[in-house]
N, CA, C and O of each residue as an XYZ file, in Angstrom:
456
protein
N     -14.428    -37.115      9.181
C     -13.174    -36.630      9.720
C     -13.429    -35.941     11.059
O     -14.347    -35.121     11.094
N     -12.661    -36.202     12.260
C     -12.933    -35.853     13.440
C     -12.036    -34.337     13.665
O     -10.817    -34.349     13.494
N     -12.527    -33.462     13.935
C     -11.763    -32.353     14.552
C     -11.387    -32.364     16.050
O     -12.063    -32.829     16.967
N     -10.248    -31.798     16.120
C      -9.789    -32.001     17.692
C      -9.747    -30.138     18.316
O      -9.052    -29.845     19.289
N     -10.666    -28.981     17.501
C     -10.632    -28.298     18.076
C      -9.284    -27.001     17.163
O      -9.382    -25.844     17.572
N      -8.556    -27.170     16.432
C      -7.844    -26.410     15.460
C      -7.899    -26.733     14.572
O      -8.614    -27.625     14.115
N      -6.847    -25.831     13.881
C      -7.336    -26.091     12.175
C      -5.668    -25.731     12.032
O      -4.946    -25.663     13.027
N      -5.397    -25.612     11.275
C      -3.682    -26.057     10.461
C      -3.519    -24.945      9.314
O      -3.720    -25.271      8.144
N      -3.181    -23.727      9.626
C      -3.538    -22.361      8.635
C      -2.209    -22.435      7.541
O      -1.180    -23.105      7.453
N      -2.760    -21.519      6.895
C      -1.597    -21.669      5.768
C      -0.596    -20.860      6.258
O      -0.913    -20.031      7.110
N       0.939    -20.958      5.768
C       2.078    -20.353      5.866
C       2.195    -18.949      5.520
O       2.332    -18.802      4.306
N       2.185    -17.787      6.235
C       2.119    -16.896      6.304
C       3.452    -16.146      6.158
O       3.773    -15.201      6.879
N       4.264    -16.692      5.079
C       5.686    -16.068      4.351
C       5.739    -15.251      3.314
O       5.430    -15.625      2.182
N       5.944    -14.630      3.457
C       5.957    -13.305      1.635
C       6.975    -14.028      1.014
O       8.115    -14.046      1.479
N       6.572    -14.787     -0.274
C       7.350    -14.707     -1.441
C       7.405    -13.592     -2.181
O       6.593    -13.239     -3.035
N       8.754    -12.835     -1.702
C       9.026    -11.572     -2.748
C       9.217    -11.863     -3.959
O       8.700    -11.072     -4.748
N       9.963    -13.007     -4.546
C      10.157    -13.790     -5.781
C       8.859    -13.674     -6.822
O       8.725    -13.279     -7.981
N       8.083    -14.155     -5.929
C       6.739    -14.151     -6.789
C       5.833    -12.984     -6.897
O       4.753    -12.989     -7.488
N       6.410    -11.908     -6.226
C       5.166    -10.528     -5.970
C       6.267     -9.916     -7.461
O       7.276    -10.372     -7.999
N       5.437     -8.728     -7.680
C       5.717     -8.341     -9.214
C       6.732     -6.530     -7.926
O       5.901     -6.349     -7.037
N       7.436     -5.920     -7.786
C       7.576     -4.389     -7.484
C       7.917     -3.773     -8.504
O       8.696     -2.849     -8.267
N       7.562     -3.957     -9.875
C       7.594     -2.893    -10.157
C       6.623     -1.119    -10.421
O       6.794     -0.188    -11.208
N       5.758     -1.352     -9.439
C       4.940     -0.025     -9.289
C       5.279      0.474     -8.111
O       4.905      1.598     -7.775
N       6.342     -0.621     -7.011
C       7.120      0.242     -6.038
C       8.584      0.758     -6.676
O       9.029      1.849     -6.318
N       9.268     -0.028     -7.580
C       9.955      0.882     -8.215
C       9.615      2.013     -9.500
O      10.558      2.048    -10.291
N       8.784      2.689     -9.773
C       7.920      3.110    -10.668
C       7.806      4.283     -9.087
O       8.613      5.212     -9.051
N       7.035      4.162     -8.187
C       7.074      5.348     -7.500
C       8.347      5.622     -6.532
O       8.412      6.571     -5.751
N       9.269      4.711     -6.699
C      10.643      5.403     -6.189
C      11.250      6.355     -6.547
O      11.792      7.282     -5.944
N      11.084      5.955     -8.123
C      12.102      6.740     -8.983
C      11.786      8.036     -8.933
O      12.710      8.847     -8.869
N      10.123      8.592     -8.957
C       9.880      9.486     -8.624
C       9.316     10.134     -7.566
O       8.816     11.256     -7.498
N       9.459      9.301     -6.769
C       9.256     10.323     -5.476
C       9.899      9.764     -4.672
O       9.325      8.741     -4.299
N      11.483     10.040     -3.879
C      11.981      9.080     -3.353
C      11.807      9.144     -1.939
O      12.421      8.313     -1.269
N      11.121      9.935     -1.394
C      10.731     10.157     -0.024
C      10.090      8.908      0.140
O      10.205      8.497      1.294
N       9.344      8.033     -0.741
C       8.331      6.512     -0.626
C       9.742      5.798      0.280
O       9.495      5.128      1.283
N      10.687      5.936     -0.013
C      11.542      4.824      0.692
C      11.696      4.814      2.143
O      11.701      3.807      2.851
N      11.851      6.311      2.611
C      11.913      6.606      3.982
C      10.748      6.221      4.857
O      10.773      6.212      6.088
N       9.288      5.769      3.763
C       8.202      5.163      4.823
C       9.047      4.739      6.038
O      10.247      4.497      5.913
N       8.192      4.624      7.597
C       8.587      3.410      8.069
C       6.843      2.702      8.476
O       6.752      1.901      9.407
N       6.079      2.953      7.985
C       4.626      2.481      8.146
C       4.741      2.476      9.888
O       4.885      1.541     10.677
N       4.626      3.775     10.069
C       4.490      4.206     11.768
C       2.721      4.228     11.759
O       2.047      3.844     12.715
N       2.163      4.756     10.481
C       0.777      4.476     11.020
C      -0.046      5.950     11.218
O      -1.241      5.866     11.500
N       0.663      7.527     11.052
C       0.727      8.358     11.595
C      -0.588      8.784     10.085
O      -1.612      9.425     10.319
N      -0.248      8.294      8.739
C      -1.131      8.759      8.200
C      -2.267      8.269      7.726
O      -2.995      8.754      6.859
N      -2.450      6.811      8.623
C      -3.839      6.322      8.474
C      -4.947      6.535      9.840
O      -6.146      6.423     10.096
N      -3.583      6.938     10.535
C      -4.801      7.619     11.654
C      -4.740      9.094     11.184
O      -3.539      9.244     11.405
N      -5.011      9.912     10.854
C      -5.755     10.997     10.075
C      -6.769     11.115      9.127
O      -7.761     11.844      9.112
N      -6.125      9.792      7.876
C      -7.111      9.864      7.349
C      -8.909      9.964      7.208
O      -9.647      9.384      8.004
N      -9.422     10.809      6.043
C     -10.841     10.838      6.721
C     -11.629      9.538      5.784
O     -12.759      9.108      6.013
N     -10.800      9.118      4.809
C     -11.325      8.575      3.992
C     -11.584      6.867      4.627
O     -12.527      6.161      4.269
N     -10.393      6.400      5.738
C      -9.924      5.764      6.623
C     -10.929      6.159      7.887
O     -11.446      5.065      8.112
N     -11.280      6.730      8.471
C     -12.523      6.266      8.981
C     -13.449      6.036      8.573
O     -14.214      5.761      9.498
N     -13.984      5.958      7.516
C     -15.173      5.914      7.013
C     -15.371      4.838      6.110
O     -16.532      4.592      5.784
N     -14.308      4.049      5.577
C     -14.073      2.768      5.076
C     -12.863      1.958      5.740
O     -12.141      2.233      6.698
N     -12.910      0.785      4.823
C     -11.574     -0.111      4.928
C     -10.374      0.689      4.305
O      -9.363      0.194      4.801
N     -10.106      1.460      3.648
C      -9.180      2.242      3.470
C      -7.844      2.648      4.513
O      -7.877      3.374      5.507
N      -6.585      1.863      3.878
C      -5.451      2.434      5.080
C      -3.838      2.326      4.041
O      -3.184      1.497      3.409
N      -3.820      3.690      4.397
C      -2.338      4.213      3.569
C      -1.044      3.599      4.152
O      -0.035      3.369      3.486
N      -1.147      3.435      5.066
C       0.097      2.277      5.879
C      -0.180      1.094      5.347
O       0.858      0.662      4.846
N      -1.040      0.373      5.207
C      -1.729     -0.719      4.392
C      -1.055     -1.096      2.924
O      -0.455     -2.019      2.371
N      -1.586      0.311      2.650
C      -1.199      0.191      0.921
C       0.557      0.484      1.026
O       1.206     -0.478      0.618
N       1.143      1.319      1.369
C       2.417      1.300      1.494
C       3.066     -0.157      1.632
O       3.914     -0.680      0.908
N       2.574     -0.545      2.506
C       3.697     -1.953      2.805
C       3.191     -2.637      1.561
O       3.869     -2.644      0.533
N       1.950     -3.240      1.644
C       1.848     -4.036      0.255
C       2.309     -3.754     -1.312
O       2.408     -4.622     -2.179
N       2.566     -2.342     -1.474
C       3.385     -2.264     -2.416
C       4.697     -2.545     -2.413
O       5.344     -3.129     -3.283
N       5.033     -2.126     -1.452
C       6.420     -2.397     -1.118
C       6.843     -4.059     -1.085
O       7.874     -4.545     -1.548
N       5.866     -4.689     -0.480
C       5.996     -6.497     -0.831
C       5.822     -6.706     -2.316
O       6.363     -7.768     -2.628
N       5.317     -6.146     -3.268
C       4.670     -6.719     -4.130
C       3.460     -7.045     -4.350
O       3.125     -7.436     -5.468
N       2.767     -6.966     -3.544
C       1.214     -7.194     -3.568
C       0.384     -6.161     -3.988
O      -0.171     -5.335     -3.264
N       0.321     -6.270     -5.409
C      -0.104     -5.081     -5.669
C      -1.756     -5.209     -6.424
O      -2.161     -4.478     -7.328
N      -2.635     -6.493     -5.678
C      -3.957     -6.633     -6.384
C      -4.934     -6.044     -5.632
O      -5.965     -5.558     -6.097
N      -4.612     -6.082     -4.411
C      -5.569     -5.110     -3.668
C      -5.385     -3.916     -3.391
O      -6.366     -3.310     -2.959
N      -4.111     -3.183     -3.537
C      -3.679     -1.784     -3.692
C      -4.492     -1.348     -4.906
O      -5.331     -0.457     -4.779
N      -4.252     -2.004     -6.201
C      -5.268     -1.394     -6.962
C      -6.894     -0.907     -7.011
O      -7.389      0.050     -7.606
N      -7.427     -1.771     -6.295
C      -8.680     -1.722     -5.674
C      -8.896     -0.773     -4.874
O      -9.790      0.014     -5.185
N      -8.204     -0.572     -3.699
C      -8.292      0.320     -2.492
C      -7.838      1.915     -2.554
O      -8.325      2.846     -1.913
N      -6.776      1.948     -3.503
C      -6.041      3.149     -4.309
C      -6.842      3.884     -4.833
O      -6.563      5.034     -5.173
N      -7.747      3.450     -4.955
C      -9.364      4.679     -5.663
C     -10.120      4.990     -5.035
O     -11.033      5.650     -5.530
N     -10.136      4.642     -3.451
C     -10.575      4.970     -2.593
C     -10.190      6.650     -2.050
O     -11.033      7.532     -1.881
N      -8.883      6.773     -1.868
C      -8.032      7.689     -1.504
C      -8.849      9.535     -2.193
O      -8.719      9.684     -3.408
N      -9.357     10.360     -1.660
C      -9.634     11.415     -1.605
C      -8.403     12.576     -2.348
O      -8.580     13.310     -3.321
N      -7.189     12.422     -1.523
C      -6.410     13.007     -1.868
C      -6.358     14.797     -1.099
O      -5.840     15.836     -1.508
N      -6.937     14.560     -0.196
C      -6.743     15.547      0.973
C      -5.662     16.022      1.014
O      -5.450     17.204      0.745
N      -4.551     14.988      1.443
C      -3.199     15.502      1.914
C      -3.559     15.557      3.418
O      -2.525     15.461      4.079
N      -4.217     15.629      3.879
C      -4.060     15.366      5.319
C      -2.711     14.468      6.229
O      -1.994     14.815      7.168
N      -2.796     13.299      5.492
C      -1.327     12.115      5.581
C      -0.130     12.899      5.628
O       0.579     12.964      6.632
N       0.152     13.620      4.325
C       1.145     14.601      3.999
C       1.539     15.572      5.154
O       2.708     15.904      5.344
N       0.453     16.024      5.943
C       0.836     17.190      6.560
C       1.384     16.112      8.208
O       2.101     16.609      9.076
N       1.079     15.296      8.250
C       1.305     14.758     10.083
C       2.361     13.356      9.660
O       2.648     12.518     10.515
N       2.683     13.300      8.741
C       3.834     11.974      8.331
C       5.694     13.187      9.263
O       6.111     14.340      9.151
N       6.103     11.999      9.998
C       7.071     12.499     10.556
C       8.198     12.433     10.089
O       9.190     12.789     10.724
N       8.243     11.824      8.537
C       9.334     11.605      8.279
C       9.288     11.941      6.921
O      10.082     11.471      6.106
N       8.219     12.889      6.582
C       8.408     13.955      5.212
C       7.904     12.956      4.253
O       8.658     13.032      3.283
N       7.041     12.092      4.046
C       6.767     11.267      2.949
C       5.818     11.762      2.306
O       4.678     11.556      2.722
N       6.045     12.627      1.001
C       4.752     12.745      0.117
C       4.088     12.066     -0.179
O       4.086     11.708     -1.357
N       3.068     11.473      0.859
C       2.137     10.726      0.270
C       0.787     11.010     -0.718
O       0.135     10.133     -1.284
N       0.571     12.304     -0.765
C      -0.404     12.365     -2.054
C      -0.196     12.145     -3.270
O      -1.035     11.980     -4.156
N       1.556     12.133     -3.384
C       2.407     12.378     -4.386
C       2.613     10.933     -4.786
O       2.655     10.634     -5.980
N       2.739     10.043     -3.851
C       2.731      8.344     -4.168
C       1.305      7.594     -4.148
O       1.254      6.408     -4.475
N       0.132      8.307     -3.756
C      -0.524      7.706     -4.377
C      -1.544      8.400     -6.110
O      -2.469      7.941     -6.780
N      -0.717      9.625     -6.184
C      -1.161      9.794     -7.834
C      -0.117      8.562     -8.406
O      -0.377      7.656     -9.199
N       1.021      8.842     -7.777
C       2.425      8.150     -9.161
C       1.666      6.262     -9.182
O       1.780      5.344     -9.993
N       0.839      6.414     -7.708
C       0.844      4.844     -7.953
C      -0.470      4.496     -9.063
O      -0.544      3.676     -9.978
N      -1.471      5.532     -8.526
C      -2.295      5.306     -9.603
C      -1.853      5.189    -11.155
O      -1.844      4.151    -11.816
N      -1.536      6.315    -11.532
C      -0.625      6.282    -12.763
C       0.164      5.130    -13.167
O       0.406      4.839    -14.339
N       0.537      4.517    -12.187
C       1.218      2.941    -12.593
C       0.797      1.579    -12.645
O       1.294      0.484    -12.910
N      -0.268      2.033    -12.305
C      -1.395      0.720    -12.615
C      -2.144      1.403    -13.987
O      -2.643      0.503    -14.663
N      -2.261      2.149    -14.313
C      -2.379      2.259    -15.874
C      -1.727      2.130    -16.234
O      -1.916      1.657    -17.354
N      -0.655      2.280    -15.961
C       0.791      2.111    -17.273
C       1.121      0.722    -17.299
O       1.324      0.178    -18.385
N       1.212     -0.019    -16.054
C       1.714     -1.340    -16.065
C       0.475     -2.388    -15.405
O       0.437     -3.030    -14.356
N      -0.599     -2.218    -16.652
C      -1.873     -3.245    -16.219
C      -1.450     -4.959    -15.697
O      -1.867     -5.676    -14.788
N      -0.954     -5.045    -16.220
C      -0.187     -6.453    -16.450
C      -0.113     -6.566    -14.760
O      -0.729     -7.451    -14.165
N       0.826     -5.428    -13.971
C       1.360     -5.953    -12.673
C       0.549     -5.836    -11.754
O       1.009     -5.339    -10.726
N      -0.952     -6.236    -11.750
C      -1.680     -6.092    -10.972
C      -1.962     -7.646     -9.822
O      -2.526     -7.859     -8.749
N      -1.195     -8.429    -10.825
C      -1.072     -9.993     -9.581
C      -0.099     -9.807     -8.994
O       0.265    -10.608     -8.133
């Protein structure tokens, strides 16, 4: 087979249909500041845990929020729990507070980890 120099990538569309949210509704209910995210980015540049690994709380935010919740589980144990995020987020988002509730919801709902 001859290559002409590209390659033909896969479709890069979020099927929400197929992502599971319920561990983004699971940390709505209780902490509803998670909604006002707007993944500005403000608390993965602070993080210390985020320089020092692949670790990024804007990261994990959106992908929960899609549904993608197999590598949030993975990366979610990364998290220190400083609060650092908490204190420089401009739009009041408890984030130490969404990532205990999220931890907590991957124990509770093992199942929704695809």
């Amino acid at each position: 087979m001859e290559r002409f120099g590209f390659a033909i990538s896969k479709g890069r569309q979020i099927d929400y249909d197929a992502n599971s949210r319920h561990i983004a509704g699971y940390i709505s209910e209780r902490e509803p500041s998670f909604r006002v995210c707007i993944e500005c980015g403000c608390c993965a540049a602070t993080c210390t845990t985020g320089n020092f690994t692949s670790f990024s709380l804007r990261e994990l935010h959106i992908l929960l929020k899609r549904g993608e919740n197999e590598s949030v589980r993975e990366n979610i144990k990364k998290c220190m729990l400083c609060g650092k995020c908490t204190l420089v987020c401009p739009r009041g988002v408890n984030t130490r507070n969404v990532v205990t509730l999220a931890r907590q919801a991957f124990q509770k709902f093992p199942a929704d980890a695809v």
